[in-house]
Structure formats: C-alpha cells, structure tokens
N, C-alpha and C positions, 0 to 999 in steps of 0.2 A: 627292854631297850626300845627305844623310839626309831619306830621303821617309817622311813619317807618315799615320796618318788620323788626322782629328779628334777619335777620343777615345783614340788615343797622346799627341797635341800636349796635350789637356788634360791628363794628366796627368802631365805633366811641372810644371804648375804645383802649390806645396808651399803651405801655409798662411803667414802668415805675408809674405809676398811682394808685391814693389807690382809691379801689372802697367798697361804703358799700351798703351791702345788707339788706334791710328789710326781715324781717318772723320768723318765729316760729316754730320748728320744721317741720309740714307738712303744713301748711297754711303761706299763705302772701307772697312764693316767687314768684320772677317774673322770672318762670322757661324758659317759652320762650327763653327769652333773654338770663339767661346764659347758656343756652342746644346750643345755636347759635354761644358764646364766647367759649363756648370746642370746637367746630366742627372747628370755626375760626382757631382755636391754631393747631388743630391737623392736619389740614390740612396746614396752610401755618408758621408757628412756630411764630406766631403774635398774642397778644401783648405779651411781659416777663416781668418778673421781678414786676408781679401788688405786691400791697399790700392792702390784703382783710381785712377788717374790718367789724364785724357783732358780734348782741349783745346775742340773742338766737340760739339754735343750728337749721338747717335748713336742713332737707334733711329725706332719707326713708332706713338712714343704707345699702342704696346699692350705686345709680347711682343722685339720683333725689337731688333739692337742692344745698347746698355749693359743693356737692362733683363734681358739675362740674370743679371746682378750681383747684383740687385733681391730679396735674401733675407738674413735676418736669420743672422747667423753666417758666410754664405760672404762679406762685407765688414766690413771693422770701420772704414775710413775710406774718404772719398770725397774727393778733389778733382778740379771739372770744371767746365767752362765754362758750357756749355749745359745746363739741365733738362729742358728741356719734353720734349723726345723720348723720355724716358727716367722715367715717370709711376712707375712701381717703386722708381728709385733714389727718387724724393721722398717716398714712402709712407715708407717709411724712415728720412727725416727728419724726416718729420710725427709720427710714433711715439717720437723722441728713441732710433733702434734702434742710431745709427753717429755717427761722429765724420763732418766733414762742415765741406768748406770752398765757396765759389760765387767764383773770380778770374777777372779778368779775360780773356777766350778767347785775344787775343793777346798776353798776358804769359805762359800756357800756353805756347806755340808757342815764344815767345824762351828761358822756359826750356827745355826740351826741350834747345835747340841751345846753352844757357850747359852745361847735365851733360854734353852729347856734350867739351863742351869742357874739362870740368875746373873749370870756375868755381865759383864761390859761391853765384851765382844771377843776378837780374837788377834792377838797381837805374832805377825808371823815375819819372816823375810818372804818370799813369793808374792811376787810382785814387784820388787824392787827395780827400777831403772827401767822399766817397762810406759806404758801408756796410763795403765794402773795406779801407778807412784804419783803424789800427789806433783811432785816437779815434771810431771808430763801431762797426763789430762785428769790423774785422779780418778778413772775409769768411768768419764762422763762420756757421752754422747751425744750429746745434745747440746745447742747453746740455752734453751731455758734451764739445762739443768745448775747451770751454776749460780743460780736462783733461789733453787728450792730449798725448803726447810728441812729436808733429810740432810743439807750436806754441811759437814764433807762427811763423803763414805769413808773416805780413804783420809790417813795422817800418819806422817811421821814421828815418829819416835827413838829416842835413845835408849837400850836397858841396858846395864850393865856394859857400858861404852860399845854397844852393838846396835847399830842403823837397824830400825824393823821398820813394816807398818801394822797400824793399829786398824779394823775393820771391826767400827760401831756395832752392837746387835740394833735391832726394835721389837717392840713387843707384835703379839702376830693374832691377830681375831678371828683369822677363819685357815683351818687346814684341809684340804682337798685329798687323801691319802685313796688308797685300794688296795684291798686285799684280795684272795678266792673263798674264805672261808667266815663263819661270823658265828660264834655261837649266841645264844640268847641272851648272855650276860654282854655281850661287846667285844668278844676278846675274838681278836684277829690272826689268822694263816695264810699260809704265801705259798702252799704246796704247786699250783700251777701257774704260779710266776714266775718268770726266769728268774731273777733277784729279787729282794728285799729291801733294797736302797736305802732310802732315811725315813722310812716309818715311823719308826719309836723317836727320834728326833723332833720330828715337824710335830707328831701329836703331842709329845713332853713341851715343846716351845708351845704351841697355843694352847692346852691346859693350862701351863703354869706362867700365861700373860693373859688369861682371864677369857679367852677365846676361847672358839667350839672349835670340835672335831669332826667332819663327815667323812663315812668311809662308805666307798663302794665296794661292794662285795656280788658273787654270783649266785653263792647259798648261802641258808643259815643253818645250823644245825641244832641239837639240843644241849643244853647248857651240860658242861663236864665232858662231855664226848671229845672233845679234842687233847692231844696230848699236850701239857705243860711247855714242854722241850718244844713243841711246834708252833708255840704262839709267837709272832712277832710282838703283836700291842696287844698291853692288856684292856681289859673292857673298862678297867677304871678310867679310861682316857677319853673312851669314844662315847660323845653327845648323841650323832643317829648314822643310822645305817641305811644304807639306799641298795636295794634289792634287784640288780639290774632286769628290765622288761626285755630289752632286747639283746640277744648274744651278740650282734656285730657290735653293741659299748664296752664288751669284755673278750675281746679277743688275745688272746697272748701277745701277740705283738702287732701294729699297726701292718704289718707285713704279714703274719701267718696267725691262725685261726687255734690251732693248736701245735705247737714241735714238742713232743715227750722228750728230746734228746739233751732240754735245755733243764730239764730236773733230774736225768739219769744218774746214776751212778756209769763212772769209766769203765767198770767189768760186764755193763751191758751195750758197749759201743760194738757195734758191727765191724767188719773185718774193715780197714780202708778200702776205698774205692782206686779204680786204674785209674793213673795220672790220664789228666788229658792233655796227650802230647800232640794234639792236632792243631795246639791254640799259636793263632800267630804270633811270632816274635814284634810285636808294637812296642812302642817308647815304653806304654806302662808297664810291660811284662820283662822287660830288659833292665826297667830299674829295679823293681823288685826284685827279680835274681842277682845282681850287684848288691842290693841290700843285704840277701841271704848269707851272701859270702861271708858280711860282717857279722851276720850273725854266728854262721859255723862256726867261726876262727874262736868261737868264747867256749869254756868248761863250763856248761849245763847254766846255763845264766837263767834268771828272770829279766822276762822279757814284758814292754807293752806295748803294745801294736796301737796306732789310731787311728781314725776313721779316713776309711777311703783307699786312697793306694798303700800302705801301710798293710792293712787290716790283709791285701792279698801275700803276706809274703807265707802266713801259715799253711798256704795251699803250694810254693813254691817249696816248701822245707819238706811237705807230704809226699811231693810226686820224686823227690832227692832221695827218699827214705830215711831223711833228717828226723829225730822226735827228742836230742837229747838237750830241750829246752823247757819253761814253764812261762806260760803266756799268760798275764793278768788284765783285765780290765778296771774299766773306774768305776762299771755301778758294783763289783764285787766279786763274778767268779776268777777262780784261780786254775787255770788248766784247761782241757778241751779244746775244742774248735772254737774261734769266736765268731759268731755270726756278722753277719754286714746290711748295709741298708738301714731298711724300718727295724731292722729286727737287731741291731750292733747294740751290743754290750751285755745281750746274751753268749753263750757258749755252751757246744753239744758236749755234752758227757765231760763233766768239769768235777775236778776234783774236793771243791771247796767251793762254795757261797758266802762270802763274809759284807760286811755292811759297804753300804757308799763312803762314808767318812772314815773308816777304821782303815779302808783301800785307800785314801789320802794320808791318814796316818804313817804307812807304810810310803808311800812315794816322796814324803814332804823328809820323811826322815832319812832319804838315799837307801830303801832299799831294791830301786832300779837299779841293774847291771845293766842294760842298753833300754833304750827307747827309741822307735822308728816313729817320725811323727811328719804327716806335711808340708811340703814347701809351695807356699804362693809365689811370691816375693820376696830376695833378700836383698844385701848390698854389701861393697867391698868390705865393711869391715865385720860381717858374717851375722849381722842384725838379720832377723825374719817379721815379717807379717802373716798372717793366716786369720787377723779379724774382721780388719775392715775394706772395703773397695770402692770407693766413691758411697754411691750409696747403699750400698751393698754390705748389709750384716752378716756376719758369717758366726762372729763371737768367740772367744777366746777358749771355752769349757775347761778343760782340763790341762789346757797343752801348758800354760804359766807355772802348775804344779811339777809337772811331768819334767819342759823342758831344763829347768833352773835346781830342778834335785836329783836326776838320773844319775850316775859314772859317767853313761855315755850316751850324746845324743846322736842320731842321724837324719837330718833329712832330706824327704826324697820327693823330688817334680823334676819337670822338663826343663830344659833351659829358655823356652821359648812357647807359648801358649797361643792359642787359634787359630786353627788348620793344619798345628806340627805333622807328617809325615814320615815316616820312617823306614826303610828296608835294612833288614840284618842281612848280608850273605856272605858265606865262608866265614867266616867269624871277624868279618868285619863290617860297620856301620854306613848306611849311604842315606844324607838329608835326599828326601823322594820334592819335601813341600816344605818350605819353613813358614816356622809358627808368625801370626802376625804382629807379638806383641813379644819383650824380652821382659825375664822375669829377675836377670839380677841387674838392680836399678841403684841409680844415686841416689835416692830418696824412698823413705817409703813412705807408703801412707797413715801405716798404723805400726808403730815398736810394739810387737808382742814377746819377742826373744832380742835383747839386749846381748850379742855375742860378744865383746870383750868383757862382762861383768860377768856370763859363767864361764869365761875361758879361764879368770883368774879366782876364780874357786876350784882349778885342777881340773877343771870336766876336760874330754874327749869329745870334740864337736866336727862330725862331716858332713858334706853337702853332697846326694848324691842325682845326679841327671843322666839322660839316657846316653850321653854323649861325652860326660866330662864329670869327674871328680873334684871336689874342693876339699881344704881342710882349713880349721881355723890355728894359724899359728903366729905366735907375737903379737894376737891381737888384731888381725887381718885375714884378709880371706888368701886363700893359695891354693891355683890349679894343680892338682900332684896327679891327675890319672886322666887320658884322652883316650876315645875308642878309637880303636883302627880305624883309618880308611878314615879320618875326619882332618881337618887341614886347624890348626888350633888360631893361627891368626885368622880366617876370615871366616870360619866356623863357630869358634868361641869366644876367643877377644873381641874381635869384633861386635860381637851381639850384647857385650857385656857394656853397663852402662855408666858403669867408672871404672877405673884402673884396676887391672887384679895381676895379684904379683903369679910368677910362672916358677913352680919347683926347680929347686936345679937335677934335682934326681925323678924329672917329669917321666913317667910311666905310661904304657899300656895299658889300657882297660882286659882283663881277663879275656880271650878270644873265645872261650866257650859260651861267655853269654849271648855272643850273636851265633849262638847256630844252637839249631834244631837236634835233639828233643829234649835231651837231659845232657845237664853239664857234668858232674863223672869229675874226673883227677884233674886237681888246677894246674893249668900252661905255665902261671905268672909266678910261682911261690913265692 
C-alpha cells in the first residue's frame, strides 16, 4: 500500500478536478490532507479551478474542515449540503467568486452511491417546491452559476404521472475519506469514529469514475489482523494512505480529542446524571419543554432532533424521567444521547451505527414519527427558511429530507430575534426586552419548507415560540396557543409580519412551562 504524507497526498490533486470529501460537521474529515491542499494553493497557486463535492457540512465555523477550499481560484464550483460550518466557503458565495449549488444533504449521499453505481443520478420528490425545484432557483446560489457547464443540477420530471426531480450524478477524481485503522493491504476501520457516513460510497464513486482514493488513518496494522465484520472499505479501493503526524489532524471530533461514549455499547452508559434544575427558564429552554410536551403525547416514536435548539430537548426529556423514545441522526447512530456543537451527529451510548445514506433511506421513505427541526423565518402561509440570510449561508443539509418525509414536523425559535428577553414567573410569561428583528415575515428570503405542499401530503406541521403556538391548517398559518401573561394583539399579531388567522378555540400555553424546576402532571390536558 502506497503510504504518503499530507503534502504528497495533496499534490496529487491537479486543477481542474472534483474532489469529495467525507465528514460531518467536526468528525470524519481528513483534515491533514486538506490543511496540506490550502498551504499547496497558497503557496505555489496549484491546483485551480477544483470542484468540491461534499454531502454534510464539515468544519469549526472558523479555519478547520471544508473551509480549507475557502479561496478564490483554488475552487471554481461548489456543491454541498451543509454551510454553516464552513463560513469561507459562503464568503465566496457572498462575493459571486464561484459557481455554487446548496442540495439537498441526503440526495448528496444517494448520489454518491447512484456514481459508485454507474447510474444517472437520483430521481426523487424532496425538494419539490422548495428553492431547490428548478421553478425556484434550482439550488443555485450564485448568479454565475446559471452559467456553468454543470448545470442544471436539478430537473424536473414525470414517472409514472408523478412530478419528481432528477439530480445529475458526475464522475469524481479525488476522494478525501478517513478512517482509524488501515491494515497493509488498504482495507479500512472506523472503530474510534463516532460514524461511518459514506465511506464505501465516495471510495466506490471515485474507483469506479477512474479517480483515486486517499484515506487518512492514525495506525496501520498488519495485514489479516482486522476483523472482516469491522472493515468499512476494502483495500481494493484505496490508492494511498496518509499516516497522520500530528494527533490534533485526528481527533474524534473537531470539539473533543477522544469521548469512548460515542462507540459504547448502551449496557456501559453510567447511571444519568442529576437534572440541572438551577438553569434558567430563558426563551430557549421554554421552547424546548413545549416541544417535549409534543413529544411525550406520541407511543415510543422515532424521533430526529436537529442541530441547535432542537438537539436540547433530549436533556429536557432526561431531567422529566422521559426515555420512552428513539432519537436518530443523519450521519447514522440510532439511540443514546446525541451530542451538540463540533461534536453533533455523534451520540453517547447509541444503540446502532448504520450508514449516512441508509439513514436517508429511512427518512425519505417516512420512517419519521416527529421531527423537531429550526425555525429562522417563516410566513403566514407556514413556508420556513433556515438556508439563507442576505449573505449569510447557513445551507439547507438535511432539513429538505427531514421536513417533507416526517408524519410530523415541529418547528421551534422565538418569535422575534436580537436582544429577545424573557421572565417566566408563576407560570406565566413577561417580554423583559423585545427581540429587534420579527421572525414570521411576508417574505422570505429563501423557501426551504414549502408549508401548503407538505400540508397536503397529510403531514402534522407546528410552529413552536416562546410565547405563542402556530399550526398549519387549510393551508395557512393559525395561532392556536398563547403563554400567559402575553397580550396576543400587541404582543403577537402585532409583531407578525402579515396576517395570521386566530384559532377560535385559542388556548393557553401549559403554565408548568413557565415555572421552575420540573413540569410534573399537565395543567392544560
């Protein structure tokens, strides 16, 4: 096996070339390698013009991650799931500097495994009636992109008298993957990786479109010595192995050095920890326990939590003595804690590991019972944003798959952003400072959730704020729940930025959620 260092492996990549990376936001990059392709560029202006491909967002919102890419000339197009990790790549876009696609994270993943395979690409609904659909922007970003010779990425199609869209493969010449383990023949383990994501996909796609495979790894060992069962990729795939020199290019996550809790088995989880009921009742922690409620009210659901306020309600259900649910992620485990931060899309003591696209597999074919997912922005007729903000990338990753296949969606933010304030007392709400900016607008800036197209595919769609409940019904938005102690005309209407209709059977938000420590038996049944 052809062992390199990281600045052999970088320059083996030529201009001109689309290279995909594996990872997840702080885990699975092979940051060696591309920490060694910036230095290459920046130093001798070698390779240009790549074209980066990569399906979750990867990096630590500064330096680490995709945002090695994050320079004008060594990319000339972008397509990728996730932004936000990757504050470089969207500068980028913000300057009109690259051509620049934002698809869906789990139609990423299925292609991937459509090129390993020879196909065309991936013909799906997700996406539909979004920003994505080619009747909206097509999933560009950029105005050179509707230019380039990649496009369209995106096209419509009829099968079988059913509207999809079609998402092109290409062939792929350099794959950036990582492993923990390598024996001498090439064959690859992931035993101190939180997940496995798309490994075998990305190296099957650039194998089999003529392209190399570099894998970062921490050891090697001797050939036979690994078990069968434990290999992710076999060594028939991988070109060279890069040896990492330094432990800080292979830390488990962009956030932690090593957590054993993220490869544990669930019969070695420690006892829970005491709630911590000292945390004050702020907007964010009053949505989340309002979320929980929707979760309790389900029979042992699957669940998926997503990044950011979301991701806290599994510590709201912990400190309740709640546990009769199963929380999944999108890079693959099924169960445990999920981590947050650098470190999200692991999970402590998880009862299953399954692949990044297999985990789309399951979402795209409805088998979500709820999804708690983000709210930036919405509008009266219960459309969301959560990608873009002037020039501000955020990227859509998963939430397109998530929002438009679930049973049921929920999402949760404030009604009002910069500076919000808040006091819970006695179990009712008091605005301390209001936010400077309102968040349900006539307009958005970007359709990432089309609300009357999944309302009438039967889904369950609510909107939940610290202060006021929404649901989507008839195709519109409707206030059905206000917290105590809040005045709804010049509290809520008022802040709202077009018309919203008013329940006739308008409710009380649950009085337990404004008060301190644990909410206990519901006031509101």
């Amino acid at each position: 096996m052809n062992m390199l260092t990281p600045a052999q492996a970088a320059g083996l990549i030529q201009s001109g070339q689309t290279v995909v990376c594996a990872g997840f936001v702080g885990a699975g990059h092979a940051e060696a390698v591309t920490r060694a392709l910036e230095a290459r560029f920046l130093q001798t202006g070698q390779p240009r013009d790549l074209t980066l491909f990569y399906a979750a967002g990867q990096g630590d919102r500064e330096n680490r991650g995709v945002n090695h890419f994050g320079h004008a000339g060594l990319v000339q197009r972008i397509i990728g799931g996730h932004w936000i990790s990757a504050p470089k790549l969207g500068a980028l876009v913000a300057a009109n500097q690259v051509e620049a696609w934002n698809l869906p994270q789990g139609v990423i993943t299925h292609l991937f495994r459509a090129i390993a395979g020879g196909k065309s690409g991936v013909v799906t609904r997700i996406g539909l009636h979004t920003f994505v659909d080619p009747e909206h922007d097509g999933g560009r970003l950029t105005p050179r992109t509707a230019t380039s010779a990649l496009e369209p990425r995106v096209q419509r199609v009829t099968l079988g008298g059913e509207l999809q869209l079609f998402y092109p493969g290409l062939p792929v010449d350099v794959a950036l993957i990582r492993a923990t383990s390598a024996d001498e023949h090439g064959n690859l383990s992931t035993e101190d990786e939180p997940f496995h994501q798309d490994l075998l996909a990305i190296a099957q796609a650039a194998h089999n479109s003529g392209g190399i495979v570099i894998a970062q790894v921490k050891r090697v060992v001797p050939a036979g010595t690994l078990s069968p069962n434990a290999v992710r990729v076999p060594g028939i795939l991988i070109d060279h192995l890069v040896l990492t020199e330094d432990a800080d290019d292979h830390w488990m996550t962009f956030g932690e050095q090593h957590n054993p809790a993220y490869t544990q088995r669930p019969a070695d989880a420690p006892a829970a920890p005491a709630a911590a009921l000292d945390e004050p009742l702020d907007a964010r922690r009053i949505i989340q326990r309002r979320a929980f409620l929707e979760l309790q009210r389900l029979r042992r659901p699957v669940v998926n939590l997503g990044v950011g306020m979301p991701a806290g309600i599994g510590r709201i259900a912990q400190e309740e003595g709640h546990s009769d649910f199963t929380v999944t992620l999108e890079a693959g485990p099924i169960g445990g804690t999920p981590a947050d931060k650098l470190s999200f899309g692991a999970s402590a003591y998880p009862e299953a590991i399954i692949d990044h696209a297999a985990m789309f597999d399951f979402y795209d074919g409805g088998g979500l019972d709820i999804a708690f997912l983000g709210l930036a922005e919405f509008d009266g007729l219960g459309n969301v944003n959560v990608s873009r903000f002037g020039d501000r990338m955020a990227g859509v990753g998963g939430f397109i798959n998530i929002s438009q296949s679930a049973r049921r969606v929920v999402f949760m933010g404030t009604l009002t952003a910069g500076g919000l304030q808040v006091a819970a007392e006695d179990g009712a709400l008091r605005i301390v400072q209001e936010g400077r900016t309102a968040k349900l607008v006539a307009r958005l800036q970007h359709l990432s959730f089309n609300g009357p197209y999944v309302a009438s595919l039967g889904r369950e769609v609510t909107y939940i704020t610290e202060r006021a409940v929404f649901a989507l019904r008839d195709g519109q938005l409707m206030l059905t729940e206000v917290a105590p102690g809040i005045d709804v005309p010049t509290q809520v209407l008022a802040l709202c930025g077009c018309p919203v209709a008013v329940a006739p059977d308008l409710r009380l938000m649950d009085g337990r959620l404004f008060r301190p420590p644990l909410m206990g038996r519901a006031e509101n049944p």
